[in-house]
matplotlib code that plots the C-alpha trace (Angstrom):
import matplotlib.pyplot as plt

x = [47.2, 44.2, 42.0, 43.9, 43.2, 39.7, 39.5, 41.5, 39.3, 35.9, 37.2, 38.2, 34.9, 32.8, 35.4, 34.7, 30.8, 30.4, 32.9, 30.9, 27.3, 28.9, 30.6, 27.3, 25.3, 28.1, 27.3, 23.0, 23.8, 25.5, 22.5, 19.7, 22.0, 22.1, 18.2, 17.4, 18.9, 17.3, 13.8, 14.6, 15.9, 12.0, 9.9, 12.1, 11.8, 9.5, 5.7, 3.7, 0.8, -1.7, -1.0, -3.8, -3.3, -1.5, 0.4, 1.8, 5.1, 6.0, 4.7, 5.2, 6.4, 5.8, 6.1, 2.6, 0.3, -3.5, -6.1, -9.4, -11.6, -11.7, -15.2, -16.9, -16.3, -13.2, -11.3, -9.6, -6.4, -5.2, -1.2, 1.7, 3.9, 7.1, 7.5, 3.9, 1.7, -1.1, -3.6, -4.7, -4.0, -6.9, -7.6, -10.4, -11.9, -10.4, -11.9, -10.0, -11.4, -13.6, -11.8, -11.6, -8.7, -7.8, -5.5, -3.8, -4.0, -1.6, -2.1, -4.2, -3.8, -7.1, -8.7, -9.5, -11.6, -14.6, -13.2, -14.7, -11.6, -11.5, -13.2, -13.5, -11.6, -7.3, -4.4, -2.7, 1.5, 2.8, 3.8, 1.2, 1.9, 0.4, 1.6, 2.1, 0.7, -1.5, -0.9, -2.5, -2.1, -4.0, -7.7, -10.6, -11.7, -14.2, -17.1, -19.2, -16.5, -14.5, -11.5, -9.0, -5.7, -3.8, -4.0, -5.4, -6.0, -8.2, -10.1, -10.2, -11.2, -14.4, -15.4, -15.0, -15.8, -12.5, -10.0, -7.3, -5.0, -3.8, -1.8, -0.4, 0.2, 3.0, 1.2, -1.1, -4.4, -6.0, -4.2, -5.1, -3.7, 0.3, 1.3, 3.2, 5.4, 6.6, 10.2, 12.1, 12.6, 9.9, 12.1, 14.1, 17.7, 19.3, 22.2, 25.4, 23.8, 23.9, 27.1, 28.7, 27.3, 28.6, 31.8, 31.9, 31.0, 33.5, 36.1, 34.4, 34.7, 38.5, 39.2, 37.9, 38.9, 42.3, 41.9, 41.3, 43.7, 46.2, 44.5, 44.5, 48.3, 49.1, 50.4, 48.5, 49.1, 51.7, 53.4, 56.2, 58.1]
y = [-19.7, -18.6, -20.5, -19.5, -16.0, -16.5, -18.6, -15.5, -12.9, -14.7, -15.7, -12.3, -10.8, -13.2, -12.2, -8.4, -8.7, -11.2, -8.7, -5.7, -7.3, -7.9, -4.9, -3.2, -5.4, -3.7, -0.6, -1.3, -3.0, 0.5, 2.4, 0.2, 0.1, 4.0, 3.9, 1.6, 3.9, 6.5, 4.5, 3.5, 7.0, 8.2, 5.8, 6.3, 10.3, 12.7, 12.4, 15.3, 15.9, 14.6, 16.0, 17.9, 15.4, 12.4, 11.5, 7.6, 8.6, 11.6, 10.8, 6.7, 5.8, 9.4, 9.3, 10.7, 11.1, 11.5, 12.0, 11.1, 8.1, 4.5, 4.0, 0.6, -2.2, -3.7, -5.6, -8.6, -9.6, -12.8, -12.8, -15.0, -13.7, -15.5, -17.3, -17.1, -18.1, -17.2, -14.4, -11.2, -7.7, -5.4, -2.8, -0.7, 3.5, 6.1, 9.5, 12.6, 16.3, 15.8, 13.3, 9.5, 7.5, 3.6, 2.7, -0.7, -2.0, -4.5, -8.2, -10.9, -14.6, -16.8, -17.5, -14.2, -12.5, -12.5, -10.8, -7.2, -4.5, -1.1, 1.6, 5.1, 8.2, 7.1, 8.9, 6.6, 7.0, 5.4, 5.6, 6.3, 3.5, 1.8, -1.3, -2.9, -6.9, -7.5, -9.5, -12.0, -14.3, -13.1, -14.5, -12.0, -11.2, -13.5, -10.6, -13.3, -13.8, -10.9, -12.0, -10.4, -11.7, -8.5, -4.4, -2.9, 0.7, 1.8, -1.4, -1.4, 2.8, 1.5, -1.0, 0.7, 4.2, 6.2, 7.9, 6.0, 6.3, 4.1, 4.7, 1.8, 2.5, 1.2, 2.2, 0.4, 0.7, -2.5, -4.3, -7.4, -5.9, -6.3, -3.7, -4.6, -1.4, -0.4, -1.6, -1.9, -5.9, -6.9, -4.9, -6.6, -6.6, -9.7, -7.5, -8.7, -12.0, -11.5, -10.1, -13.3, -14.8, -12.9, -12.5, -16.6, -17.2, -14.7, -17.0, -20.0, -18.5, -17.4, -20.9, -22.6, -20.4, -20.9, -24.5, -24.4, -22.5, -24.8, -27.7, -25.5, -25.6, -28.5, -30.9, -34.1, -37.0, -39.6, -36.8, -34.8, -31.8]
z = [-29.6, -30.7, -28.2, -25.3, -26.4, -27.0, -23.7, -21.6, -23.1, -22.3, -18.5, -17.8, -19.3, -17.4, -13.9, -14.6, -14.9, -11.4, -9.9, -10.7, -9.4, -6.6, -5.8, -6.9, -4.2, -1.7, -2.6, -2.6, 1.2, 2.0, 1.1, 2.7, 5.9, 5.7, 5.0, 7.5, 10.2, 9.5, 9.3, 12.9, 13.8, 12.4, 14.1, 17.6, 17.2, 19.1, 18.3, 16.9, 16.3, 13.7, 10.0, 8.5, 5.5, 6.0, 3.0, 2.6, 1.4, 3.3, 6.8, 6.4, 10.0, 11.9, 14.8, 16.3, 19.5, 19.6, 22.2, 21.9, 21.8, 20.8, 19.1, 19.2, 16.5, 15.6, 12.9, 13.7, 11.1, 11.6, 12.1, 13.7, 16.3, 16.7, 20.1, 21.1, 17.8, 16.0, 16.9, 16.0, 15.1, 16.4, 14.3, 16.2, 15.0, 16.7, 16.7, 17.9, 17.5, 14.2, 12.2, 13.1, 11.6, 12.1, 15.3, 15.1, 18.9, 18.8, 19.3, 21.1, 20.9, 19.1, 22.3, 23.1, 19.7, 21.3, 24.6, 25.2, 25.0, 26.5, 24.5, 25.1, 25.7, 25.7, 24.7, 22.0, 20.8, 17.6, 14.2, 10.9, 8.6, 5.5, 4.9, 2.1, 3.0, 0.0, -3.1, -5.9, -2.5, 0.0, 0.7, 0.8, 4.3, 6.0, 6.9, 9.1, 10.8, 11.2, 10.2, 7.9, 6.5, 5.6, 6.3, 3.7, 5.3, 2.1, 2.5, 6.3, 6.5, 4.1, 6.7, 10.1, 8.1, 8.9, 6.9, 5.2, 8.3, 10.1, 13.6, 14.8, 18.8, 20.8, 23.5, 25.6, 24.5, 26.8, 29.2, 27.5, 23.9, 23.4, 21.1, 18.3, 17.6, 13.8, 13.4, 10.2, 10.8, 8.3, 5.6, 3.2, 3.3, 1.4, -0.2, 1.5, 0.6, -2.6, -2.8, -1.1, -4.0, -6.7, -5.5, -4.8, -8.7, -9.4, -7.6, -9.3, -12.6, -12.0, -10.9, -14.2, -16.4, -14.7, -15.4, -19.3, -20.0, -18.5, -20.3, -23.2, -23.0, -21.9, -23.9, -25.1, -23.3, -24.6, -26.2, -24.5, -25.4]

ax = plt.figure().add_subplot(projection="3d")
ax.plot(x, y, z, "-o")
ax.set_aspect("equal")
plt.show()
């Protein structure tokens, strides 16, 4: 008697904690749902102006419009875009009034780095961002050949000698440049995963502990009742 008890108290311990991660991860896909729509909502709304002071938390994906000029000199980061391949971001100085922030151009496949683009004086539309694509991964730039392997706006404001803004347009800034608009598709959202995984131990759990305690009470074999 004992061990059934001991078995039913542990099985339905183990039930309630898988049951509550899961129901938890429910709750955490609610909220990045909910968070994700409004992200979306923000980068669709209408642009502004320029802040005075651009801050990375409260003006992360504002929507914004600038006029001035594209300066010479330009970054090149090396990405992949799915259904056409590798190539690269252009990341080019963009001065309007007296300040000059960094305007992320969009993309261009290998073969055309060394191609000239349009500089000069443009109206650009898109959303201030600063992503986060740097880790204990990610190769230093090659400088010789201008080619970078992440956006670090701190590190790519030093080398083009901007503010640590970055603008990235979605709209045309060359007719040889695709833009590659912000969207929320690059951010996580594994939750209902998760939960499908939780609540499936759960079931497993249930089921085994189901199955002990009928072993537990049924009778040896060759012996009957």
């Amino acid at each position: 008697m004992r061990r059934i008890l001991f078995l039913l108290i542990f099985g339905l311990a183990g039930l309630a904690v898988l049951l509550a991660l899961g129901t938890w991860q429910v709750r955490r896909l609610a909220w990045k749902e909910a968070l994700l729509s409004e992200i979306d909502a923000r980068i669709s709304g209408d642009p502004v102006n320029l802040p005075e002071n651009p801050r990375p938390e409260a003006d992360r994906y504002l929507p914004v419009t600038v006029q001035g000029e594209i300066l010479a000199g330009e970054v090149r980061v090396l990405v992949s875009v799915k259904q056409v391949g590798p190539g690269y971001r252009i990341i080019a100085p963009f001065r309007t009034g007296d300040r000059t922030l960094l305007v992320d151009r969009g993309f261009i496949p290998t073969e055309a780095k060394r191609a000239e683009r349009q500089i000069g004086q443009m109206e650009v539309t898109g959303n201030l961002h600063w992503p986060d694509e740097i880790d204990s991964y990610t190769p230093d730039a090659d400088l010789a050949e201008n080619i970078w392997f992440a956006r670090d706006v701190t590190a790519l404001a030093q080398e083009l000698g901007t503010e640590p803004v970055l603008l990235i347009a979605r709209s045309r800034t060359d007719p040889n440049v695709t833009p590659l608009p912000v969207d929320t598709v690059g951010i996580p959202n594994d939750h209902l995963q998760y939960a499908i995984t939780w609540f499936g131990l759960a079931l497993v759990w249930a089921a085994m502990t189901a199955y002990f305690l009928w072993r537990s009470r049924a009778p040896p074999e060759g012996r009957t009742t």
